[in-house]
C-alpha positions in Angstrom: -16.1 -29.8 -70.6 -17.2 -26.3 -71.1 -18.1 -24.7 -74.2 -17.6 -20.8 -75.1 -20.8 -19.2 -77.2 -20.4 -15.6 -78.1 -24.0 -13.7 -78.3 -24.8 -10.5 -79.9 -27.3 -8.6 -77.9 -29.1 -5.0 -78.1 -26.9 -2.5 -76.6 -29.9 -1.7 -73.9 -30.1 -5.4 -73.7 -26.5 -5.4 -72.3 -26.6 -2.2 -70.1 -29.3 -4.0 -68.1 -27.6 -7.4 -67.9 -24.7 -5.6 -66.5 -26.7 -3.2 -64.1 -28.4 -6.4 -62.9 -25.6 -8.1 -62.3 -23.6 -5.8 -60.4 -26.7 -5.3 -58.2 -26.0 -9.1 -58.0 -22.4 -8.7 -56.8 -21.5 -11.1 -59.7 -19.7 -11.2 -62.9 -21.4 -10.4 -66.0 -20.8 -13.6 -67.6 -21.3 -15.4 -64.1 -24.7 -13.9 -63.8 -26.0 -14.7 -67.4 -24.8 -18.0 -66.9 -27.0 -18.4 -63.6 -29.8 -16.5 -66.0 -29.7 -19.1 -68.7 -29.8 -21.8 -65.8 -32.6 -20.7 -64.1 -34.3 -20.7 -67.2 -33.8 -24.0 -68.5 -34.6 -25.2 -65.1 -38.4 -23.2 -65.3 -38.9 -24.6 -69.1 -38.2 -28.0 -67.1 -40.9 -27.1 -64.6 -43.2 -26.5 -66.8 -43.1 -29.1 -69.2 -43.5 -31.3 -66.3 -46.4 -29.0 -65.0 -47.9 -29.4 -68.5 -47.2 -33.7 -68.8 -49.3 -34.2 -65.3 -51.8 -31.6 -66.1 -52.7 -33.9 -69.3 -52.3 -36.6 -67.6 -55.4 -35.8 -65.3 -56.7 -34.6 -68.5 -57.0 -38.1 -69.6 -58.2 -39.2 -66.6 -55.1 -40.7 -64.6 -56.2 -40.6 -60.6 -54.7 -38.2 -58.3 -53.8 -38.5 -54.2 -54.1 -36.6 -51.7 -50.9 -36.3 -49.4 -52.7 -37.4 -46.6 -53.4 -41.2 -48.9 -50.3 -40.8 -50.4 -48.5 -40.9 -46.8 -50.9 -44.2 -46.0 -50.1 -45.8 -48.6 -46.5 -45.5 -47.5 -47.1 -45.8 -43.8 -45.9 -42.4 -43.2 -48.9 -41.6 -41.7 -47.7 -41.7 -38.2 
């Protein structure tokens, strides 16, 4: 089910969504919807970036690809 939010933005904040958009070929509202996906996505990557990164903080081991291929018997 989709839901319907109604945001209040800057007026320059608009002209430059739609300018953007149309140098997209897409809909306004299409393209801020692929803008707020692509976000979420990167605030995704990152706090999965930032999980391992402490996690080799605290000493956790790392492979390479090369043992991590072995290990599997990919390594042919």
């Amino acid at each position: 089910m989709n839901k319907r939010v109604t945001i209040e933005m800057p007026d320059e904040m608009h002209r430059l969504l739609t300018e953007h958009a149309a140098q997209a070929g897409a809909e306004t509202d299409a393209y801020m919807l692929d803008v707020l996906e692509q976000h979420l996505e990167d605030l995704n990557d990152i706090a999965a970036a930032e999980g391992a990164m402490e996690r080799i903080r605290n000493g956790e081991p790392t492979y390479t690809l090369e043992e991590v291929k072995l290990r599997l018997g990919l390594d042919n």
